[in-house]
N, C-alpha and C positions, 0 to 999 in steps of 0.2 A: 504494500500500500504506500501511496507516495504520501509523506510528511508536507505539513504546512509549510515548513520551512523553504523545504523544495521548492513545492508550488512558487512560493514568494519570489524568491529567486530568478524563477524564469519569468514572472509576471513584472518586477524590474527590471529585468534583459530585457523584456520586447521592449518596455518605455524609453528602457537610455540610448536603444541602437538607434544611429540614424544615417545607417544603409537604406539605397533607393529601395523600393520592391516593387515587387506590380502586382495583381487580382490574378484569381483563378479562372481562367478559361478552359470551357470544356473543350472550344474547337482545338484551342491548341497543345492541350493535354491529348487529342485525338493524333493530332499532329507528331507529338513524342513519343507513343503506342510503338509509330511504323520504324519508327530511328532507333528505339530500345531493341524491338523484336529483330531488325537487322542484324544485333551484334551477335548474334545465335546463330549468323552464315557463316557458310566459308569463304575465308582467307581470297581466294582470287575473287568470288561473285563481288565481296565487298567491295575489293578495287575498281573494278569495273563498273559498280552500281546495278550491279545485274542478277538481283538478288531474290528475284520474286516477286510475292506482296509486301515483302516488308520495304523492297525498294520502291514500292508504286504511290508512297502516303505523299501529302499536301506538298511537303518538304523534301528536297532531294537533295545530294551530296555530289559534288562537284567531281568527274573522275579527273584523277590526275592530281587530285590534293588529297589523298586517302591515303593512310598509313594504318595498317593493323598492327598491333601491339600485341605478343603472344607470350604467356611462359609456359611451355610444354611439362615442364615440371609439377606443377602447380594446377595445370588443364584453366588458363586463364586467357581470357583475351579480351580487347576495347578495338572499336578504331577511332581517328581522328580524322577531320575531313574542313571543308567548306564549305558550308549548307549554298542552298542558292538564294537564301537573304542573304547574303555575306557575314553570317555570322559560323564561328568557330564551331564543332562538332565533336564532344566526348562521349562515347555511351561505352556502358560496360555492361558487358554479356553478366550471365546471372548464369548458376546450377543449371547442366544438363538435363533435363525432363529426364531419363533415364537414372541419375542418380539423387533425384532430389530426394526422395523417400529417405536416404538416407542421410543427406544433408540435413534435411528436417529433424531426424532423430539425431544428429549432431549437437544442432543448436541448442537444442534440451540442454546440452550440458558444459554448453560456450564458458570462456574462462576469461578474463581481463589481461589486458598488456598497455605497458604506461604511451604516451604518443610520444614520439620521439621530435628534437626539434623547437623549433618555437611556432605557433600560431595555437597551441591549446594546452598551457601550461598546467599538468595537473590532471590532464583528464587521463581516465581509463578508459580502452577500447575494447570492441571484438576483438579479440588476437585472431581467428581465421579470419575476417572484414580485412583489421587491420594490415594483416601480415600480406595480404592481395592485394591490398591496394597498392603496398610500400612497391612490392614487385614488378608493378604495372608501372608507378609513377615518373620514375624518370625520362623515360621513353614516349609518355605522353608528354610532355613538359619539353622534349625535346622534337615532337612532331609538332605541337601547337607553334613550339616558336619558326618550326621551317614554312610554316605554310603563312607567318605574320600575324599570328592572329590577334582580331582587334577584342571584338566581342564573343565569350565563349558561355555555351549553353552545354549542360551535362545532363543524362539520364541515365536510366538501368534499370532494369527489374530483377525482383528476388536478392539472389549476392547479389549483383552487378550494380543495385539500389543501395547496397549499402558501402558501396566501393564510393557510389557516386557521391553520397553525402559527407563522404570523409574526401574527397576528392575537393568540394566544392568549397571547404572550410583552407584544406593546402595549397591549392589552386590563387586562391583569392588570397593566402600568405606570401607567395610566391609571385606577387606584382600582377600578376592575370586580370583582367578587366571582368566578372565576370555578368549574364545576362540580366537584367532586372527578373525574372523567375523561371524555376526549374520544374520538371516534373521526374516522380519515380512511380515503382509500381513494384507491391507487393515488397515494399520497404522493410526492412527487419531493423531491430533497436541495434543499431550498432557502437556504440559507446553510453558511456554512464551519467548523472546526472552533472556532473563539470562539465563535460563535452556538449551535451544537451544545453546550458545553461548560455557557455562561450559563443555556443554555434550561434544562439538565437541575439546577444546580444553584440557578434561582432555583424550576421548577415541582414538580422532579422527577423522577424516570424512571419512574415509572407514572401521569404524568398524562395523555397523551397516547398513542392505541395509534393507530400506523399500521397499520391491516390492509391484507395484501400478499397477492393472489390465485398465487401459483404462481409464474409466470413473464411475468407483468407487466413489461414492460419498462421501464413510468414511473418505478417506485423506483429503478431502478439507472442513472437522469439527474436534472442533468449528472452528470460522471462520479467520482468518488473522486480519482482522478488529477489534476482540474481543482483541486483545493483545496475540495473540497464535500464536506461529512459529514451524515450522518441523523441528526437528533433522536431520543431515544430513547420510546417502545420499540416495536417492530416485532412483529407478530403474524403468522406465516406460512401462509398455509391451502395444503394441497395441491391439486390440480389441480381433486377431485370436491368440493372446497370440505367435505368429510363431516369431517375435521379437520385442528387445529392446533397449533402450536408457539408458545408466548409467550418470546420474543426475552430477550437479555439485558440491561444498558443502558446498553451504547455507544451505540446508536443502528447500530452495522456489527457484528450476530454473524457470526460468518464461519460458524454453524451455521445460518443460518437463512436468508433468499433470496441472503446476498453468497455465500453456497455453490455454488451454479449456472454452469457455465463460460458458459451461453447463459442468456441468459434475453430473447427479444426480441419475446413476445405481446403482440399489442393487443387478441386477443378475451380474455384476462384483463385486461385494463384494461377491459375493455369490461361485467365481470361481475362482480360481490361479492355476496356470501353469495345466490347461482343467481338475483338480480335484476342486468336490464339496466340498469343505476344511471343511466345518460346519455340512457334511452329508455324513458320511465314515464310519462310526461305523456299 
């Protein structure tokens, strides 16, 4: 159960930030769906842009400014690209469909690792989040700067959501411009109530909109209880995805999915805004 004190905490962070942000759109939360579900392709399609459904959304990636980012070790990958608004392009792939079941029973029993660095002095994270991101990061960081990037917009679903959110806080540590708002999906708590706390008061609590499908079971791992809190703001859609509720920003509305005594779907992880987001390629 989250203490008052907490609450306070992040209910002061949103007052003292004063990072731009912008409102939640559904069109262009539709928009981030097809750019998330991409990072689930292969390696050459992405280059090309020749990726399926996931390459056919609103938003398309410029060929010729795409770099994928892979650690075979790890079973990790992002690409980096130039949207055709001219804005920058990070998504990170999330859990294999094939091995999520098990990633899920992972997260049960996720563990803390301090963040290394400066931009979150204090905080504990995911150590699996964590440790993926770290592995991905310079390599993004080194593609973003090849291709100039001005303005840079991140996504991800599942891991790749929680990659993004720690992505979006080192990103913007790291001199990056980043977009007045982000979208994830099927977002998991990936760091603890300092990280939660920093995020909201160096970005804000409307820079980042986790959209949470119903009863998605990813958002509500690891667990609250573990010492893990959600970055804010959370956007709730109901079951027929037809509509939603925009969260308050603790990052844990208790009106919005921490409301649910069950909440343990994987075919709502498995679906955002009526696209198979893991299964588009």
């Amino acid at each position: 159960m989250r203490s008052i004190v907490a609450s306070a905490a992040l209910a002061f962070a949103a007052l003292a930030s004063t990072v731009s942000a912008g409102s939640f759109s559904e069109s262009d939360a539709k928009s981030m769906v097809y750019l998330a579900g991409a990072a689930y392709c292969d390696a050459s399609a992405l280059r090309s842009w020749s990726c399926g459904q996931a390459c056919n959304g609103p938003l398309s990636v410029v060929p010729g400014t795409i770099t994928v980012v892979q650690n075979s070790s790890m079973d990790l990958q992002a690409y980096v690209g130039q949207l055709s608004d001219g804005r920058a392009i990070v998504s990170f792939r999330g859990t294999q469909p094939s091995k999520l079941a098990d990633w899920i029973d992972d997260l049960k029993s996720a563990f803390h690792t301090d963040w290394q660095g400066p931009g979150c002095p204090g905080c504990r994270m995911a150590d699996g989040f964590y440790r993926s991101y770290l592995a991905l990061a310079p390599a993004v960081k080194v593609a973003l700067n090849g291709i100039g990037a001005g303005t840079v917009v991140i996504t991800g679903h599942s891991l790749g959501a929680g990659m993004a959110g720690i992505a979006m806080l080192d990103l913007h540590t790291s001199g990056f411009n980043l977009a007045s708002t982000h979208y994830t999906f099927g977002h998991p708590r990936d760091g603890d109530n300092t990280y939660a706390s920093t995020f909201n008061s160096v970005l804000g609590s409307s820079r980042l909109f986790r959209v949470v499908h119903y009863k998605d079971i990813v958002p509500h791992l690891p667990f609250e209880w573990m010492g893990f809190h959600h970055s804010p703001r959370e956007v709730w859609f109901n079951e027929a995805q037809t509509s939603y509720q925009v969260c308050d920003g603790t990052g844990e509305d208790p009106n919005c999915s921490d409301s649910l005594t069950i909440a343990a779907s994987i075919s709502d992880h498995l679906d955002y805004l009526n696209l198979p987001i893991s299964n588009m390629c």
